[in-house]
SEMI-48039 format. One record per residue (C-alpha): y, x, z. Coordinates in steps of 0.1 Angstrom, whole numbers. Example, Ala and Ser with C-alpha at 12.3 -4.5 7.8 and 13.67 -1.06 7.14 Angstrom:
<koltis>
y->-45, x->123, z->78
y->-11, x->137, z->71
</koltis>
This chain:
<koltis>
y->0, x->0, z->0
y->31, x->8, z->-10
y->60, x->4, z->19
y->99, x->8, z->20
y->110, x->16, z->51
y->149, x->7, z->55
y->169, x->27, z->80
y->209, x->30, z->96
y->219, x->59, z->116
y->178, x->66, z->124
y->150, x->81, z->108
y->146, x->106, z->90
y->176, x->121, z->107
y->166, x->144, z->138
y->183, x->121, z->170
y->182, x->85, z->178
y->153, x->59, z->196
y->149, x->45, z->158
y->139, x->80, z->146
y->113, x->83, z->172
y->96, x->46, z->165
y->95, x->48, z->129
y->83, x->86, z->129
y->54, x->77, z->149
y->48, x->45, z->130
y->49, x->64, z->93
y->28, x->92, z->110
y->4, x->65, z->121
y->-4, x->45, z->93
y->-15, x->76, z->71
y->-36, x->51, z->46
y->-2, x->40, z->33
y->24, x->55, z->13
y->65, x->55, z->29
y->93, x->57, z->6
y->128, x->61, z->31
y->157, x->44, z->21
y->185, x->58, z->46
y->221, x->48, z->53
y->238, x->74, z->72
y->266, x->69, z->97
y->285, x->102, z->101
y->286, x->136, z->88
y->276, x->155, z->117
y->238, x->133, z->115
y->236, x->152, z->79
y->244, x->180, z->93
y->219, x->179, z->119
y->192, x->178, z->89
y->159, x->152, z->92
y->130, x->157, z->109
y->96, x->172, z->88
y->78, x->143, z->67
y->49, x->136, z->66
y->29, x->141, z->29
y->23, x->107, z->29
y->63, x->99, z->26
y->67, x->101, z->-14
y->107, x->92, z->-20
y->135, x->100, z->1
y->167, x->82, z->-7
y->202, x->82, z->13
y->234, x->72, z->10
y->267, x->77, z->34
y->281, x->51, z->49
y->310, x->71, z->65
y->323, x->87, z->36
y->339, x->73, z->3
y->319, x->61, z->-24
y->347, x->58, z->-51
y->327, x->62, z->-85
y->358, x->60, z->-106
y->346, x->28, z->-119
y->371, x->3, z->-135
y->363, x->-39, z->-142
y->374, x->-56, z->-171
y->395, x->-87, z->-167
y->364, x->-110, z->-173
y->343, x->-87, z->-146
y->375, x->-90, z->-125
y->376, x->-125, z->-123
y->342, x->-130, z->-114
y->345, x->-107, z->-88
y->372, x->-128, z->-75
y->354, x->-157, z->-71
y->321, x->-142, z->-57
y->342, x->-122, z->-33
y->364, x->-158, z->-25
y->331, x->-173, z->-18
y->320, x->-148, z->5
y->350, x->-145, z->26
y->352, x->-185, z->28
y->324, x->-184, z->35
y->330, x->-155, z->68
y->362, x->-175, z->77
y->353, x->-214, z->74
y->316, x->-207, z->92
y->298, x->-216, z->55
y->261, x->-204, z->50
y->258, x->-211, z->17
y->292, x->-203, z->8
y->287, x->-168, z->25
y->250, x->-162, z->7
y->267, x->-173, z->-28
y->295, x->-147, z->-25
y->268, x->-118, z->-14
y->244, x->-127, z->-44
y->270, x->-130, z->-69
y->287, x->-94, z->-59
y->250, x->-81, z->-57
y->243, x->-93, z->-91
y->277, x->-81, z->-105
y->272, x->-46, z->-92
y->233, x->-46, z->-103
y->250, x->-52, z->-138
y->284, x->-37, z->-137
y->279, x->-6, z->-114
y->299, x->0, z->-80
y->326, x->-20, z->-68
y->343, x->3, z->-43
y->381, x->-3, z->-60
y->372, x->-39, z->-62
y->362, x->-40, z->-28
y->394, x->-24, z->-13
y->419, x->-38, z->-42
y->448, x->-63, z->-38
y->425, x->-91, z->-53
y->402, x->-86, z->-21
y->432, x->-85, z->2
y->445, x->-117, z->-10
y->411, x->-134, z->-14
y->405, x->-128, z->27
y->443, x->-136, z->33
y->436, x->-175, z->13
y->402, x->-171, z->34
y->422, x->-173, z->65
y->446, x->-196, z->62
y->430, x->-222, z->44
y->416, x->-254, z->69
y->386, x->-249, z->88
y->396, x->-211, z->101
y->395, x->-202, z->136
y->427, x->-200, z->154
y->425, x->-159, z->157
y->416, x->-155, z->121
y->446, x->-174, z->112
y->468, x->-153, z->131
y->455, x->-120, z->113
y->485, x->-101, z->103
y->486, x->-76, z->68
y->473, x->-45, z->85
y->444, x->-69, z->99
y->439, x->-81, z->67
y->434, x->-42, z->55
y->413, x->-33, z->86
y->389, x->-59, z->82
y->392, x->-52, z->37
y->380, x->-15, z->49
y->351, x->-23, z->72
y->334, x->-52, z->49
y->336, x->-28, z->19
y->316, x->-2, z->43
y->293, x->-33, z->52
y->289, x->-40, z->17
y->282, x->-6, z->-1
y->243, x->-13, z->-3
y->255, x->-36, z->-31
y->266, x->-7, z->-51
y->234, x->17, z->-48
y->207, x->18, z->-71
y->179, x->17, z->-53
y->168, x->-14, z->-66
y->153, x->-7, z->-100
y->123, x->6, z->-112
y->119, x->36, z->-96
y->129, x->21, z->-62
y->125, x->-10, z->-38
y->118, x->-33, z->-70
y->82, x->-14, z->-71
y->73, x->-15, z->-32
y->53, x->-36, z->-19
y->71, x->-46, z->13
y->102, x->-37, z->24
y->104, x->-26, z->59
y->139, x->-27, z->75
y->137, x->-10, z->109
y->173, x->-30, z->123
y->187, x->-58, z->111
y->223, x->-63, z->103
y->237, x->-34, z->71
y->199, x->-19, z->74
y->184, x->-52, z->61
y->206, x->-55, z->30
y->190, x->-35, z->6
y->156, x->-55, z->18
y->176, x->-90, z->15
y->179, x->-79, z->-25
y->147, x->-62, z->-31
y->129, x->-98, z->-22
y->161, x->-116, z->-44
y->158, x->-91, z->-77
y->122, x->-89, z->-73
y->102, x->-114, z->-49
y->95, x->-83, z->-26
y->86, x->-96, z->11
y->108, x->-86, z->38
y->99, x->-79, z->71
y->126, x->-72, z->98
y->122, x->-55, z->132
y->148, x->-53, z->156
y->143, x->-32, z->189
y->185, x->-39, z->193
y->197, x->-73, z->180
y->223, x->-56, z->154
y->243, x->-88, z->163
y->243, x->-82, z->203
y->251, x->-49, z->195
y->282, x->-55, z->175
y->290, x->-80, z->203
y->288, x->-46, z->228
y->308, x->-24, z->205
y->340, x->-47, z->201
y->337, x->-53, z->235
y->355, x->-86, z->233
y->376, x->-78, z->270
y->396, x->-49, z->254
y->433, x->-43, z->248
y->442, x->-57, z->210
y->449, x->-27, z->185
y->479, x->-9, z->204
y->462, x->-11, z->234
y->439, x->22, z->230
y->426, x->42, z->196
y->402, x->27, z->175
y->404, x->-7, z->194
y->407, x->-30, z->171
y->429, x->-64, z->170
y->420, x->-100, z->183
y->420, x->-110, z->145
y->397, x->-84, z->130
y->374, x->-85, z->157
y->371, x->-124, z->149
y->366, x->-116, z->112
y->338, x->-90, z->118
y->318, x->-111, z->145
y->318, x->-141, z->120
y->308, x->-118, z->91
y->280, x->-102, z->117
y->269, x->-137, z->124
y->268, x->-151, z->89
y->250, x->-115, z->74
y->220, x->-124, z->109
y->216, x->-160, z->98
y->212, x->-147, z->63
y->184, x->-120, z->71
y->170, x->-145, z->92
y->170, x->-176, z->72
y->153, x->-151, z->43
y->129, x->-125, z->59
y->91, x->-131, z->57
y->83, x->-118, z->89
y->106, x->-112, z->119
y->91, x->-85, z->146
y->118, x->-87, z->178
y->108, x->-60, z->203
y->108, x->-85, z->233
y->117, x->-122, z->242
y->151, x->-109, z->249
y->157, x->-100, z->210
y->138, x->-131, z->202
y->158, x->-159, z->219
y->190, x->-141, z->203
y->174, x->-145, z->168
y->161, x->-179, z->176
y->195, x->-190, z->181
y->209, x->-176, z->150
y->186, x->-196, z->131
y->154, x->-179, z->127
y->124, x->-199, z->122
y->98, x->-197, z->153
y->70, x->-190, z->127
y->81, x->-164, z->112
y->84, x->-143, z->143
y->61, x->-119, z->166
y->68, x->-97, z->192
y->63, x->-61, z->184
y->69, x->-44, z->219
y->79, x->-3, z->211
y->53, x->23, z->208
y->56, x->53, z->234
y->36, x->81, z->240
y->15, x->76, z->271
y->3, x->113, z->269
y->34, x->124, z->281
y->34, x->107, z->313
y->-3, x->111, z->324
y->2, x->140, z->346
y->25, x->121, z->367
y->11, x->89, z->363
y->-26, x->101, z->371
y->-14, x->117, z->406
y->-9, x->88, z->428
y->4, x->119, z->453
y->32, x->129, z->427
y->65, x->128, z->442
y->88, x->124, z->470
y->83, x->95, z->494
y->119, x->95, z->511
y->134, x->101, z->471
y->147, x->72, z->448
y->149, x->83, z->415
y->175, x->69, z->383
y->169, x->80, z->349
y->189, x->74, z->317
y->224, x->78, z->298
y->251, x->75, z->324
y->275, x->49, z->312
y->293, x->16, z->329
y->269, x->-6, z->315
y->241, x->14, z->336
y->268, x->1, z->372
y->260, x->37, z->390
y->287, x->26, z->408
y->269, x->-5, z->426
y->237, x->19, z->428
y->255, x->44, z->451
y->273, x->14, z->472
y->239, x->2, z->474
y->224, x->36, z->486
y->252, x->38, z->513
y->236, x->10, z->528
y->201, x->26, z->524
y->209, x->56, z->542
y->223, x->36, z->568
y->189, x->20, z->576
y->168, x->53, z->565
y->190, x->83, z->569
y->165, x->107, z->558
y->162, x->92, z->519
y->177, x->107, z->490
y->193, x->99, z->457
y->184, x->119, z->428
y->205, x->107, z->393
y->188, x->123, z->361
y->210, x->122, z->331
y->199, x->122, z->294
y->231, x->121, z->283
y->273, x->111, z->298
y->301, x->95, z->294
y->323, x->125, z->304
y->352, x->102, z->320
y->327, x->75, z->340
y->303, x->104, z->354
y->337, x->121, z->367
y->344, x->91, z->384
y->303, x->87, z->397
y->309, x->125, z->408
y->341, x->113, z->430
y->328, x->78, z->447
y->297, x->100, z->456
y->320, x->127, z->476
y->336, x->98, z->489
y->302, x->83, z->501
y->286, x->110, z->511
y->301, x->143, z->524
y->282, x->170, z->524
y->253, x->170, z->555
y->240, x->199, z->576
y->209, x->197, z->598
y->229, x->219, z->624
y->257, x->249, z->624
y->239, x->277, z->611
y->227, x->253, z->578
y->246, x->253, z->541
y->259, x->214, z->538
y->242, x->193, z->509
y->248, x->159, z->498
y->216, x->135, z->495
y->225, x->123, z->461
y->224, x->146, z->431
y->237, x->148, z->397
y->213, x->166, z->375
y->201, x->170, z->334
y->171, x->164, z->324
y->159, x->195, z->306
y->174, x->217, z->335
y->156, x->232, z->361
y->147, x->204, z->384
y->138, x->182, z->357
y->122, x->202, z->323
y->111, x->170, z->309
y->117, x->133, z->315
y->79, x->132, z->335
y->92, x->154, z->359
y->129, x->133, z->368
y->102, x->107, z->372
y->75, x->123, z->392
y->108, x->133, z->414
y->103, x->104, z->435
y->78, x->73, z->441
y->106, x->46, z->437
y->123, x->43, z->402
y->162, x->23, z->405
y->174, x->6, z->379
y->212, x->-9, z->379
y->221, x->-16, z->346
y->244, x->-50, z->339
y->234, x->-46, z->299
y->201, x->-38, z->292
y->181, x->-49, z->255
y->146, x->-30, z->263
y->145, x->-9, z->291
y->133, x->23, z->277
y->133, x->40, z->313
y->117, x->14, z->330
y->88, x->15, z->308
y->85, x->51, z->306
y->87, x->49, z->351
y->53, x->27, z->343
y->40, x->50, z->328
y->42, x->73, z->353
y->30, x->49, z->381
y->65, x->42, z->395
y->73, x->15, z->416
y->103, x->-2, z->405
y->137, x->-19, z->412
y->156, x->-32, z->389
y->184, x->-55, z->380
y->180, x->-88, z->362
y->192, x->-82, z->328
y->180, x->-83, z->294
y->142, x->-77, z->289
y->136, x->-62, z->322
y->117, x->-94, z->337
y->94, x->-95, z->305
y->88, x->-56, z->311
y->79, x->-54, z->346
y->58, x->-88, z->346
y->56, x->-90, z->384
y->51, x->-49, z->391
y->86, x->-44, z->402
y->110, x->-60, z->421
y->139, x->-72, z->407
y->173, x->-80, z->420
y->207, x->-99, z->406
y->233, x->-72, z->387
y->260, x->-61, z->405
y->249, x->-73, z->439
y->244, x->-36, z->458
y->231, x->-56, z->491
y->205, x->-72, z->476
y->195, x->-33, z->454
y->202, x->-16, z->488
y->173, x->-46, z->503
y->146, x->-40, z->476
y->148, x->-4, z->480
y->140, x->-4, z->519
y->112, x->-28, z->512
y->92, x->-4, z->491
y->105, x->26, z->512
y->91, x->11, z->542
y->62, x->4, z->528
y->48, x->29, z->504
y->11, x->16, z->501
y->28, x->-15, z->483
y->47, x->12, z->465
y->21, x->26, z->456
y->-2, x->-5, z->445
y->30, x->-17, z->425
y->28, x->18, z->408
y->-10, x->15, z->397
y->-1, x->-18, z->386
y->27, x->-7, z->363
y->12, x->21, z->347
y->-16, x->-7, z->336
y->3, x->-28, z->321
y->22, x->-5, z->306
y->-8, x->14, z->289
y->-17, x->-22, z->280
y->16, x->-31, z->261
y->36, x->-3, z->252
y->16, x->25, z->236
y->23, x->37, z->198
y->-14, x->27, z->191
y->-9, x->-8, z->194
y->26, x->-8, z->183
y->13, x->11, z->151
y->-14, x->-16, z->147
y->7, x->-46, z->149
y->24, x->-35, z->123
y->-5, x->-24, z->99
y->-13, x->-62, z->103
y->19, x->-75, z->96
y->17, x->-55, z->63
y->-13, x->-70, z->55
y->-2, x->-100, z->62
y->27, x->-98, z->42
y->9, x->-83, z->12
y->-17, x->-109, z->11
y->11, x->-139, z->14
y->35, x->-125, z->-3
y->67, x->-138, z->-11
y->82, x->-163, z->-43
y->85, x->-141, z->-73
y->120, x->-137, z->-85
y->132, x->-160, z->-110
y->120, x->-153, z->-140
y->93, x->-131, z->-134
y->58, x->-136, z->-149
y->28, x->-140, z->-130
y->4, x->-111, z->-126
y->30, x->-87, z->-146
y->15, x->-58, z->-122
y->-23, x->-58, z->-119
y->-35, x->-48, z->-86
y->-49, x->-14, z->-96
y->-11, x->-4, z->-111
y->-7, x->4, z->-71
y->-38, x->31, z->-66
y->-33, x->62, z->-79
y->-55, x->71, z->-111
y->-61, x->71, z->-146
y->-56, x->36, z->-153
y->-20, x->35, z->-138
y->-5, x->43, z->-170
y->-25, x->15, z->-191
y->-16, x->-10, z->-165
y->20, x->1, z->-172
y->17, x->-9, z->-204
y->-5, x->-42, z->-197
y->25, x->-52, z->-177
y->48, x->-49, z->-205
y->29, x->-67, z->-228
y->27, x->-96, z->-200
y->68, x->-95, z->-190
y->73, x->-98, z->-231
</koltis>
């Protein structure tokens, strides 16, 4: 089989959680062929290079989304006009809440640029501008999008064209997605465009998987509570963050009203695609593949780690609240003075873990057992990768008790990993965690330090129900979250898919591509022909 796997900002470039996932899911389905169809966000990922492919991965294609993709290309007055009312569609269609009006406009400039070539000046020109202006003030506009101002109007101009430059590639004909046999999109949202035309050109099914609803993610990224535009660099206005979550939201509906199959990584992404219209039948949980090997050390030492030691692992940000964990691990030591906090960072926000660093020194000045002894505070700050912690197993097998705090979560990534090192847990209420922990764990309401500060003592106090809640955890999580199952759900789905299949495009004959045109060997070339003679 034949698949083409659709990626943003993720594999095959070396960093990312998507990199990781679909590396181990190419490198796992070795029976298969992988072509990679890449959109890259920045220069600095091309500059970090992509990870080593596997043989098995026979077409590599990118294309920038960061940088300018002006091909000098020019419309002639009949082209220009039909750009105009595809492009009016669409952007009624974004403004006035449309479906059909928004999946009109994106066909029609699909099918333009598929015959016309790139559309990057028609995209940014004063025809575009004035289309979205019209957009906006006509009846049935939000009240914010009709207050959008001229440099709005060109904000929002600059980000759809970015949104819209899978349009423009050529990636579609034959040799590209046209010939696959599924396309794969590893995200939704810009990632799942090229796989929305591949199954419009050419009646290729679509599968979808999100890990991170794209749409929740947008959602996070605005962050709806900031300043307007002068308020702070690169925030931008009431008006055009209006105009992108509507075009976010239509662009969901559309890869969810069209997709074959839709693999959510947990009932967390599910009820968020649910609501945006995607149909219960066409969706199945995928939960994300991780290596369990990693963790068995830890997780097969039921001795591992410090009793008296609660342990936090992940990216220190503010959605993570380290501030209510260390309020809630005043009141810990105030009950159990002899515990300690140990905070292992994969990564920082530079200006939110100065200001963890400084309620900590507050909290917690420096303690000495007696006069002769060097002060040392019970929580630290410390890198995973650095002495104390040369691998995430060992930040884990620090302690018995894993804290979690976050107030945004979408799969807890750490929490899972924690089972698999036969942790006990704590964790807040948000997202997925619930569905992850499935009554191993205790779990709290976000941003309530009181009620963190009271599960912790529980387990600490008790560490044979720690440790009974650890076994538990590392069974379920070698039940539900390895990349052997993960990688066989999705053998499956292709299956599935292939044997289903989608519609054909319109005017596509049946049969047109013989089965064996798809196995390597002498008779690919005569099938070739066969399915010329058939298409004539």
């Amino acid at each position: 089989m034949r698949i083409g796997l659709l990626t943003e900002g993720g594999y095959p470039y070396a960093a990312g959680e998507a990199r990781l996932w679909c590396d181990r899911l190419v490198r796992g389905l070795p029976q298969h062929e992988f072509e990679l169809y890449a959109l890259s966000r920045s220069a600095e990922q091309e500059e970090r290079g992509r990870v080593p492919l596997p043989r098995h991965v026979t077409r590599v294609r990118t294309a920038p989304l960061w940088a300018p993709a002006d091909d000098g290309r020019t419309h002639s007055r009949r082209e220009r006009r039909r750009f105009a009312e595809c492009f009016g569609e669409l952007v009624r269609g974004i403004c006035a809440g449309l479906p059909d009006a928004f999946a009109a406009g994106l066909y029609g400039l699909a099918e333009l640029a598929r015959e016309q070539g790139g559309m990057y000046a028609a995209l940014r020109s004063e025809t575009a501008v004035r289309a979205v202006e019209s957009a906006c003030r006509a009846p049935g506009a939000g009240r914010t999008v009709q207050a959008a101002r001229v440099t709005d109007l060109l904000e929002f101009v600059d980000e759809l064209e970015r949104a819209l430059r899978p349009l423009s590639l050529d990636w579609y004909e034959d040799p590209g997605l046209g010939r696959v046999d599924v396309c794969h999109a590893a995200a939704g949202g810009v990632a799942a465009v090229p796989g929305l035309l591949a199954k419009r050109f050419f009646g290729v099914p679509l599968l979808v998987t999100e890990y991170g609803v794209q749409l929740r993610a947008h959602y996070l990224e605005q962050r709806p509570d900031a300043p307007p535009g002068p308020g702070g660099p690169g925030t931008p206005s009431p008006a055009v963050r209006a105009l992108l979550a509507a075009f976010h939201i239509r662009l969901a509906g559309e890869i969810y009203a069209r997709a074959d199959l839709l693999t959510p990584g947990n009932a967390h992404a599910r009820r968020w695609q649910e609501r945006c219209g995607a149909p219960r039948e066409r969706l199945r949980t995928v939960y994300p593949g991780m290596e369990a090997d990693r963790f068995a050390a830890v997780g097969e030492d039921p001795e591992c780690g410090d009793p008296d030691t609660l342990v936090w692992v992940g990216r220190i940000g503010p959605a993570k609240d380290l501030i209510a964990l260390l309020h809630a691990f005043a009141e810990v030591r105030r009950a159990a003075p002899h515990t300690r906090l140990r905070i292992f960072a994969a990564a920082a926000a530079p200006g939110y873990l100065a200001d963890c660093r400084s309620l900590a020194a507050q909290l917690f000045p420096d303690e000495a057992a007696d006069a002769r002894t060097v002060g040392e505070s019970p929580v630290t700050f410390e890198e995973i990768g650095g002495p104390g912690a040369p691998s995430p197993a060992d930040a884990y097998g620090a302690g018995r008790i894993v804290v979690l705090s976050s107030v945004i979560e979408g799969f807890p990534i750490t929490l899972a990993e924690a089972m698999f090192c036969g942790r006990a847990t704590v964790s807040t209420d948000v997202g997925a965690v619930r569905e992850v922990i499935g009554g191993t764990g205790l779990v709290v309401p976000p941003r309530n330090p009181r009620a963190l500060a009271d599960a912790c003592l529980a387990l600490l106090g008790d560490p044979e129900r720690a440790q009974r809640l650890g076994a538990a955890a590392r069974a379920r999580a070698l039940e539900l979250f390895t990349v052997e199952q993960n990688v066989e759900a999705f053998r499956e789905s292709y299956l599935r898919l292939l044997a289903t299949g989608s519609p054909r495009a319109e005017g596509a004959a049946p049969f047109a591509w013989p089965a064996e045109a798809r196995v390597a060997g002498p008779w690919v070339a005569r099938a070739a022909g066969t399915a010329s003679e058939v298409a004539v």
